[in-house]
LOLUMDREN-276899 format. One record per atom (N, C-alpha, C): residue number from 1; residue in one letter; atom name; x, y, z. Coordinates in steps of 0.02 Angstrom, whole numbers. Layout:
BEGIN
+-----+-----+------+--------+--------+--------+
|   n | res | atom |      x |      y |      z |
+-----+-----+------+--------+--------+--------+
| NUM |   a |   CA |      X |      Y |      Z |
...
+-----+-----+------+--------+--------+--------+
//
This chain:
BEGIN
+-----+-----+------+--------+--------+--------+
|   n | res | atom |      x |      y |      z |
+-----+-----+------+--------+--------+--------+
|   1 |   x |    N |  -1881 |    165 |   8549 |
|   1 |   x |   CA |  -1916 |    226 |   8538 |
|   1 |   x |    C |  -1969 |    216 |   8484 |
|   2 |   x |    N |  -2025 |    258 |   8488 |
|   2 |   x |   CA |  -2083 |    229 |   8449 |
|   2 |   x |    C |  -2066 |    287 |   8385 |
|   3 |   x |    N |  -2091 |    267 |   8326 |
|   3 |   x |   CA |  -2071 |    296 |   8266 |
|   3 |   x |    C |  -2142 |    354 |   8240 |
|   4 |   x |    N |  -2124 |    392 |   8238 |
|   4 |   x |   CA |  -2196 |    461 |   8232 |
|   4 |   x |    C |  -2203 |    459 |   8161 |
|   5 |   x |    N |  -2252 |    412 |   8132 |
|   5 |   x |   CA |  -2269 |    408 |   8057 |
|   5 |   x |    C |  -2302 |    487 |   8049 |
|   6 |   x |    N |  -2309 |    501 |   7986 |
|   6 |   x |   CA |  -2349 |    521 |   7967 |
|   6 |   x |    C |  -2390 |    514 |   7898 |
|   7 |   x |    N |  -2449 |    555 |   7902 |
|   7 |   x |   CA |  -2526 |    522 |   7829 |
|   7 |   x |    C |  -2520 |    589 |   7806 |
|   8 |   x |    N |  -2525 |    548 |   7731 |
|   8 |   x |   CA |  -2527 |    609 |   7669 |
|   8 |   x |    C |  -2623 |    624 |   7682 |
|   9 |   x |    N |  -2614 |    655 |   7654 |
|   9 |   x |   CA |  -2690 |    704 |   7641 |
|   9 |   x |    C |  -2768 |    648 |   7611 |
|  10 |   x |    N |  -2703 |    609 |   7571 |
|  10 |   x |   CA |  -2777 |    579 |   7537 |
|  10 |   x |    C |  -2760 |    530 |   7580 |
|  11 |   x |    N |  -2712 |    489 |   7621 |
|  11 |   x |   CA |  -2745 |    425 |   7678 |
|  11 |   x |    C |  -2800 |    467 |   7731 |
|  12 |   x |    N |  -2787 |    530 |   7752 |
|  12 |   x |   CA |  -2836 |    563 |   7803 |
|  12 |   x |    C |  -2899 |    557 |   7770 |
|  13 |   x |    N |  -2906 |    573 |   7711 |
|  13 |   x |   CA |  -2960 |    597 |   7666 |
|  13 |   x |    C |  -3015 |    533 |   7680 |
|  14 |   x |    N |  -2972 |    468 |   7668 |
|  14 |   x |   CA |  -3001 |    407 |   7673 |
|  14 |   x |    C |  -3019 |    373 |   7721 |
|  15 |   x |    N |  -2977 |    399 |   7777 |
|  15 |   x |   CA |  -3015 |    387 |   7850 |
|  15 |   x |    C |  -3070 |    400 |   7847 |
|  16 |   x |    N |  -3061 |    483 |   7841 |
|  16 |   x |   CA |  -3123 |    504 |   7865 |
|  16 |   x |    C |  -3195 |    481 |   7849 |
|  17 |   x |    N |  -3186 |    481 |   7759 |
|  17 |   x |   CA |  -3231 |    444 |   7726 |
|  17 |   x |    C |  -3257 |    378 |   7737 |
|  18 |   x |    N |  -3207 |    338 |   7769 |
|  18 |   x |   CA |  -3236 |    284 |   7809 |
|  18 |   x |    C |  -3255 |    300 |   7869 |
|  19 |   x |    N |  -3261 |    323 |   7911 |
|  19 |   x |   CA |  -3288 |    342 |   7971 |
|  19 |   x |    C |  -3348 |    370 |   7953 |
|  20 |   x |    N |  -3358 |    426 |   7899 |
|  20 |   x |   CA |  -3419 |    464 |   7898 |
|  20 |   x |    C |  -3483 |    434 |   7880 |
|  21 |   x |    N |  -3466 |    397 |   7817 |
|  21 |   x |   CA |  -3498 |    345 |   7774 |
|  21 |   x |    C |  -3553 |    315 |   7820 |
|  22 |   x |    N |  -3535 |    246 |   7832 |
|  22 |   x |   CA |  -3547 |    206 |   7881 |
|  22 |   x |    C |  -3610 |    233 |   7919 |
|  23 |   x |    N |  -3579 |    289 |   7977 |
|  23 |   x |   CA |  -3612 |    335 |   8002 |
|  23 |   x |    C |  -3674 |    387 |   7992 |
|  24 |   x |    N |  -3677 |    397 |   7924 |
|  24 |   x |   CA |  -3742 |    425 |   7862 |
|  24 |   x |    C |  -3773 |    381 |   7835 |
|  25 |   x |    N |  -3758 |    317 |   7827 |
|  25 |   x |   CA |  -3797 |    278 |   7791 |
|  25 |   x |    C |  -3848 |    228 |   7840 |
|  26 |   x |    N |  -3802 |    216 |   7918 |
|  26 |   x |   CA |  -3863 |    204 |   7961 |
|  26 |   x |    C |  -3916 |    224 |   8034 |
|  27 |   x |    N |  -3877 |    337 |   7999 |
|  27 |   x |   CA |  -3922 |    381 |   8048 |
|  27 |   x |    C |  -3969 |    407 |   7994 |
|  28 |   x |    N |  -3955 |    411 |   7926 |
|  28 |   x |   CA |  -3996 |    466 |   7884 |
|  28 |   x |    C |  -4058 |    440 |   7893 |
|  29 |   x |    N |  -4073 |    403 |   7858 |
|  29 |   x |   CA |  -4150 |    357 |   7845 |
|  29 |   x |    C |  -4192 |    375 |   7912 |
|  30 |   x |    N |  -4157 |    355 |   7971 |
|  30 |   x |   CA |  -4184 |    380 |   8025 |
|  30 |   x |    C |  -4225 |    461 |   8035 |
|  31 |   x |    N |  -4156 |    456 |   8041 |
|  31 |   x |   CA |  -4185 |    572 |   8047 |
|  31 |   x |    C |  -4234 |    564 |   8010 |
|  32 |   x |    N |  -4218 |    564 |   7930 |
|  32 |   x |   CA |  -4269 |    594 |   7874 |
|  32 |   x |    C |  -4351 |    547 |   7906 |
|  33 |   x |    N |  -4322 |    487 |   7908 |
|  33 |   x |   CA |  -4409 |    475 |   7924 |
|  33 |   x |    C |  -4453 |    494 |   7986 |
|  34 |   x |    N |  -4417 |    540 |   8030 |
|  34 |   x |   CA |  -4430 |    567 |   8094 |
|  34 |   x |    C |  -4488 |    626 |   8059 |
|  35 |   x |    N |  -4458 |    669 |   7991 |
|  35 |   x |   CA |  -4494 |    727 |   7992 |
|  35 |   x |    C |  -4521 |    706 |   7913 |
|  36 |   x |    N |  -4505 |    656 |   7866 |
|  36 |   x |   CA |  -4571 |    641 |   7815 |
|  36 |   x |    C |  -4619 |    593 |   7827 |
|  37 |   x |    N |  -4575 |    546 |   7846 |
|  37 |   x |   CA |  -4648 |    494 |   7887 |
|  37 |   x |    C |  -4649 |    459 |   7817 |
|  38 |   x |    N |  -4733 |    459 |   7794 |
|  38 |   x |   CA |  -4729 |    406 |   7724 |
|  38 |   x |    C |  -4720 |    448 |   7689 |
|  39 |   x |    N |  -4682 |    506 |   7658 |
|  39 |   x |   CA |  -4650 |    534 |   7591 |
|  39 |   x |    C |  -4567 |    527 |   7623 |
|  40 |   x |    N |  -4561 |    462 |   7655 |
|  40 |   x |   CA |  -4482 |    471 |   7638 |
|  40 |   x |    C |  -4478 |    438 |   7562 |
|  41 |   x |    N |  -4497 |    396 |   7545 |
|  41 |   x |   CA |  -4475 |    394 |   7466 |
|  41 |   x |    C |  -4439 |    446 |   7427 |
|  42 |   x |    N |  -4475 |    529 |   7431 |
|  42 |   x |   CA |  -4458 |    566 |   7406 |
|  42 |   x |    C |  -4390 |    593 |   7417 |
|  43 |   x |    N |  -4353 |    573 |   7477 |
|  43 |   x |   CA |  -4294 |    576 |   7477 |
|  43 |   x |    C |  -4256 |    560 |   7419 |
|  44 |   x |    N |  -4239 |    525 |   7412 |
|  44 |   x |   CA |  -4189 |    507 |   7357 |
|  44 |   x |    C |  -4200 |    560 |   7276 |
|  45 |   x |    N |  -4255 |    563 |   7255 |
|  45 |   x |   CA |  -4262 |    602 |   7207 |
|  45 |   x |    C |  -4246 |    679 |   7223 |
|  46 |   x |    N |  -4249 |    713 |   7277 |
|  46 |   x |   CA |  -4221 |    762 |   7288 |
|  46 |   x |    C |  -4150 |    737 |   7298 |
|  47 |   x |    N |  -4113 |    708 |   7318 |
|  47 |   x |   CA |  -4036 |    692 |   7312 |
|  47 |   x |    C |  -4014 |    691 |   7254 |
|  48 |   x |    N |  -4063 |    663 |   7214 |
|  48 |   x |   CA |  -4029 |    656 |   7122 |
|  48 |   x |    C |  -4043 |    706 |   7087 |
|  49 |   x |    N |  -4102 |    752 |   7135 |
|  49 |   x |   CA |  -4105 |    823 |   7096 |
|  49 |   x |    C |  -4059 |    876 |   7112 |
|  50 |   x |    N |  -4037 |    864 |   7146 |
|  50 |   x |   CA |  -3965 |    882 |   7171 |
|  50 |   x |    C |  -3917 |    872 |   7131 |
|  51 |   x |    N |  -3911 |    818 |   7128 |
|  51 |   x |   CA |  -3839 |    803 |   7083 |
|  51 |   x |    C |  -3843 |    815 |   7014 |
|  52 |   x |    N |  -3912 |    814 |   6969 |
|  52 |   x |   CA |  -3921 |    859 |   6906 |
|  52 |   x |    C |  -3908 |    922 |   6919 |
|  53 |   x |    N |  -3915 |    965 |   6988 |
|  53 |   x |   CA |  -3887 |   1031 |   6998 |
|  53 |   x |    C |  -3816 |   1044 |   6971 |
|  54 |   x |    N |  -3771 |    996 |   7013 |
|  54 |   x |   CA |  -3706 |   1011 |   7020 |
|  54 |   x |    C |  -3681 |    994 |   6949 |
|  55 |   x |    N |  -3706 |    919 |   6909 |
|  55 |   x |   CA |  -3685 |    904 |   6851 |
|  55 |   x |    C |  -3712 |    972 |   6794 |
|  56 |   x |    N |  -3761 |   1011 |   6804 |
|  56 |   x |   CA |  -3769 |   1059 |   6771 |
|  56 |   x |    C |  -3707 |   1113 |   6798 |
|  57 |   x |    N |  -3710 |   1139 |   6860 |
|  57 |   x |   CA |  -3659 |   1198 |   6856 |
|  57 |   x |    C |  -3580 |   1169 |   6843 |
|  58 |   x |    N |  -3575 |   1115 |   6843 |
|  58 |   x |   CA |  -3511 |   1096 |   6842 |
|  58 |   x |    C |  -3501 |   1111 |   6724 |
|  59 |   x |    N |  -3542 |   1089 |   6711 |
|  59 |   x |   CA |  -3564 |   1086 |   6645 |
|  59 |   x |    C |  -3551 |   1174 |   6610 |
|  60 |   x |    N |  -3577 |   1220 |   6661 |
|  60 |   x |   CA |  -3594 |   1277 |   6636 |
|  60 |   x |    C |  -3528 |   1324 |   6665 |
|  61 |   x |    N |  -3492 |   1290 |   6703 |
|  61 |   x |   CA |  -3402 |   1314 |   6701 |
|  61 |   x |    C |  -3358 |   1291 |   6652 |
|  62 |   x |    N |  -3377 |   1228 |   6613 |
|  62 |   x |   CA |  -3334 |   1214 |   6558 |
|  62 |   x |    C |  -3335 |   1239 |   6516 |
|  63 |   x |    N |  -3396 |   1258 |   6486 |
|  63 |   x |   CA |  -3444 |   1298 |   6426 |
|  63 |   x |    C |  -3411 |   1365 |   6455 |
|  64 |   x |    N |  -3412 |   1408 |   6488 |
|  64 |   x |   CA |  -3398 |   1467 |   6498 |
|  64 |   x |    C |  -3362 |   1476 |   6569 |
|  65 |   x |    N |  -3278 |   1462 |   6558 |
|  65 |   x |   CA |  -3234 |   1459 |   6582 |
|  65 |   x |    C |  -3209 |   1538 |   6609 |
|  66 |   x |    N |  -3206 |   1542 |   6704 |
|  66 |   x |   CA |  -3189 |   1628 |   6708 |
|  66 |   x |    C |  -3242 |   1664 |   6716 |
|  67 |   x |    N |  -3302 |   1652 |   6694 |
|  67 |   x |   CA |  -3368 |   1694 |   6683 |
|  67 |   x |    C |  -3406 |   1669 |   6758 |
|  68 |   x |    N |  -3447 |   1711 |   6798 |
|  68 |   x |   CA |  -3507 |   1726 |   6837 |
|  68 |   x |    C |  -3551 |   1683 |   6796 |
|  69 |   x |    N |  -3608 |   1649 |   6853 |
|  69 |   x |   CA |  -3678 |   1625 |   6824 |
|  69 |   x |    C |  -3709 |   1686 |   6762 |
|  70 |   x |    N |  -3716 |   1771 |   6809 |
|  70 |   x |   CA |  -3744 |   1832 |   6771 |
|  70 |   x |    C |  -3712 |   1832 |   6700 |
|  71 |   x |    N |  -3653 |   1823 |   6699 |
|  71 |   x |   CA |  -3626 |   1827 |   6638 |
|  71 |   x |    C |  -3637 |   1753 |   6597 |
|  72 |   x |    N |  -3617 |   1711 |   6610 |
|  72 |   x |   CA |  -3651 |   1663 |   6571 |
|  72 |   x |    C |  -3710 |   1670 |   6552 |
|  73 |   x |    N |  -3778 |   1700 |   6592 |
|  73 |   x |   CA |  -3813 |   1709 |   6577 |
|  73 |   x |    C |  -3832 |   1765 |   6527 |
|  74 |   x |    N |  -3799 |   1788 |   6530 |
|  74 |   x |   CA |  -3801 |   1852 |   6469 |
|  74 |   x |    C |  -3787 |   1810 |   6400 |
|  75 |   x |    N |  -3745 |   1795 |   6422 |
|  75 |   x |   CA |  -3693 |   1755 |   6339 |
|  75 |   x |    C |  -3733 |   1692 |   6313 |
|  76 |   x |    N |  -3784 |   1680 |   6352 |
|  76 |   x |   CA |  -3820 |   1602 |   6339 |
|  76 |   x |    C |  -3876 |   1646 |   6327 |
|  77 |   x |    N |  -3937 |   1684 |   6325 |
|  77 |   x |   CA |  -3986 |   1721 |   6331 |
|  77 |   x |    C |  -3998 |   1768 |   6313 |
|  78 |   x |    N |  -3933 |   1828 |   6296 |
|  78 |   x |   CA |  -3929 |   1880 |   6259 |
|  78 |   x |    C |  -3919 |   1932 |   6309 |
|  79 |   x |    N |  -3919 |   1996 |   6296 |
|  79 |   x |   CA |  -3886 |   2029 |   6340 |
|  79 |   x |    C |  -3944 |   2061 |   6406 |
|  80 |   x |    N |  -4011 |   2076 |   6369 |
|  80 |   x |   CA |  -4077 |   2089 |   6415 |
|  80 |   x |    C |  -4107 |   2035 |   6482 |
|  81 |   x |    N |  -4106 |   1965 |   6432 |
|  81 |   x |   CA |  -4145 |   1900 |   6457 |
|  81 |   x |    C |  -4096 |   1901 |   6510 |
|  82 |   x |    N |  -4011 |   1899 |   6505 |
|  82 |   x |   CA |  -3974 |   1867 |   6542 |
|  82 |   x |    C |  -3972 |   1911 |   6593 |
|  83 |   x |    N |  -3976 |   1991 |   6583 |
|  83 |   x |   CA |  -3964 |   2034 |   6669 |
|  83 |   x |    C |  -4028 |   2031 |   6677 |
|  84 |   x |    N |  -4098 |   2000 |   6662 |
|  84 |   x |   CA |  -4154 |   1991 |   6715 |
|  84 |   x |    C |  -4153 |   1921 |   6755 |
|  85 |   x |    N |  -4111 |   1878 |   6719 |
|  85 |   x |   CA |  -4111 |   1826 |   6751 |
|  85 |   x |    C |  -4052 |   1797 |   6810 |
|  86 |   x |    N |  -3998 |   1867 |   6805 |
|  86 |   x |   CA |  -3937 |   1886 |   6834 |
|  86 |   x |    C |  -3977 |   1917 |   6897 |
|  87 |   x |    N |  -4029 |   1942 |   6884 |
|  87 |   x |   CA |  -4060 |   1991 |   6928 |
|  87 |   x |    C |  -4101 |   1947 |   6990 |
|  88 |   x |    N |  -4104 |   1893 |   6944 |
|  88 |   x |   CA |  -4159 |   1839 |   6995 |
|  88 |   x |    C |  -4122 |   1812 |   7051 |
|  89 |   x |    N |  -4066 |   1768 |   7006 |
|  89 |   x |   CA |  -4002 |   1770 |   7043 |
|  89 |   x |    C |  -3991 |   1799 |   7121 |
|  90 |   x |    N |  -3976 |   1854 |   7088 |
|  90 |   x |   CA |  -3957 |   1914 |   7150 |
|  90 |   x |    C |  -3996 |   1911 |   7190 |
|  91 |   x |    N |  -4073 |   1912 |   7177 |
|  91 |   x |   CA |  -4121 |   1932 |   7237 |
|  91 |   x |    C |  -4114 |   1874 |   7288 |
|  92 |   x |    N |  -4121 |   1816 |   7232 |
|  92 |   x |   CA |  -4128 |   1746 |   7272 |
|  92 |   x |    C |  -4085 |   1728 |   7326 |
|  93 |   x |    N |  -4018 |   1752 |   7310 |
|  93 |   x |   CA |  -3967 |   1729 |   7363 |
|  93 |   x |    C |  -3940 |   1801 |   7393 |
|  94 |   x |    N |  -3981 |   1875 |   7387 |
|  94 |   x |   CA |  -3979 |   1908 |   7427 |
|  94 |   x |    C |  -4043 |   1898 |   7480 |
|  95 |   x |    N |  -4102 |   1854 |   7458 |
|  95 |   x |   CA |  -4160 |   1871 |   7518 |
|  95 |   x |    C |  -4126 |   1809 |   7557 |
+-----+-----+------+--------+--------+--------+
//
């Protein structure tokens, strides 16, 4: 009789990550140079401007643990600066 193993979460995790990997690293370049042509260079600097994103919001949950961006923003800015810039916020990811 054959024996029905089973995978914890992080062996799946690592499949996958090997499967996906691989797979992005020799379709991306492609795509992207389909629609920049000669500004693919600029790829990569938007990827790392990215990741100063996340290393910033990841930054601005430690600093103010529990709190909304709006509210951090109040508490970093003062109470006026921070609900206009709470306000920008809002519009931006309501339009």
């Amino acid at each position: 009789m054959i024996e029905k193993g089973k995978i914890s979460a992080f062996q799946l995790g690592k499949m996958i990550y090997l499967a996906i990997t691989p797979t992005a690293i020799l379709t991306a370049p492609g795509i992207t140079y389909k629609f920049a042509r000669q500004d693919l260079w600029l790829s990569p600097i938007w990827a790392f401007s990215g990741l100063i994103a996340v290393f910033a919001a990841l930054r601005l949950h430690r600093l103010y643990p529990g709190q909304n961006i709006v509210q951090a923003c109040e508490r970093i800015l003062g109470r006026f600066p921070g609900k206009i810039i709470g306000g920008a916020y809002w519009l931006f990811y309501l339009s």
